[in-house]
C-alpha positions, 0 to 999 in steps of 0.5 A, spaced: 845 308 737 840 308 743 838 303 747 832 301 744 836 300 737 842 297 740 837 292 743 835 290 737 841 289 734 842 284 740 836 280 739 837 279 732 844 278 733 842 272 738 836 270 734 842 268 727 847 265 733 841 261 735 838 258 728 845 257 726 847 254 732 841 249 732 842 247 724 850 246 725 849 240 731 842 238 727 847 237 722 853 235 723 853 234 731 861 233 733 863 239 728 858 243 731 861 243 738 868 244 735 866 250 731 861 253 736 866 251 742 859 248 746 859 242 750 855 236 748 850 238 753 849 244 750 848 241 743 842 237 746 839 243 748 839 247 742 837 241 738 830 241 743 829 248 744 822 250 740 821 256 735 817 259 741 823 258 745 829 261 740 825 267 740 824 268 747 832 266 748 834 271 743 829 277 746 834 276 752 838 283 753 845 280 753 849 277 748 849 270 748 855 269 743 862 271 746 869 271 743 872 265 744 879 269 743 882 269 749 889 268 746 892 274 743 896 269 739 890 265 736 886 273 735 892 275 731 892 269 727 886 270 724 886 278 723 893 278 721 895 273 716 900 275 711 901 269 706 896 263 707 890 264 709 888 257 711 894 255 713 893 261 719 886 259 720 889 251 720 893 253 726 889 257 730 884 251 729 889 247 731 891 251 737 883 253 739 882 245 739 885 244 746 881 250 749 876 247 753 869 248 752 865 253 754 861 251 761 855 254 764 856 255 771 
C-alpha cells in the first residue's frame, strides 16, 4: 500500500468515525459520550460541526480515532472470550466506565 492509498483509507476511516460519531450524540447524548469515550464538550462540538467542515476534518493525515484499550486486561476481554460474549463485554464495560475521558490538550 502507498501513501496516497493509505491516505485514503485514513480519510475514509475518519469521514464513518465522524458521521457515527455525530449521529450517536444527535441521538442519544450521554450514551454517545460513554461509548465514543468523548467529554460533553467534545459532544457539542461534533453536534455543530457542518457537512463542509466533517469533510475537512476527515481529509486531515492522521487518525482522529485511537484505541481506547490501554489496559491489557480490558483488550483480552474482548478478543479472548471463552464462553460468554456479553457477559465479557459487560465487564470490560464496566471496567472502561471508570476510565476518564479523552481530553484534548
Amino acid at each position: 500500500m502507498d501513501t496516497n492509498d493509505m491516505m485514503g483509507e485514513i480519510r475514509d476511516a475518519n469521514l464513518s468515525y465522524l458521521m457515527l460519531a455525530q449521529q450517536m450524540v444527535r441521538s442519544d447524548k450521554a450514551t454517545a459520550i460513554f461509548r465514543l469515550g468523548i467529554s460533553g464538550e467534545i459532544a457539542e462540538l461534533l453536534i455543530g460541526l457542518s457537512n463542509a467542515q466533517i469533510l475537512r476534518l476527515a481529509d486531515t493525515n492522521m487518525m482522529l480515532t485511537r484505541f481506547r484499550f490501554d489496559d491489557v486486561a480490558i483488550l483480552g476481554m474482548l478478543t479472548n472470550y471463552n464462553k460468554d460474549k456479553n457477559l465479557a463485554q459487560s465487564h470490560a464495560a464496566i471496567l472502561m466506565a471508570g476510565q476518564p475521558i479523552e481530553e484534548i490538550q
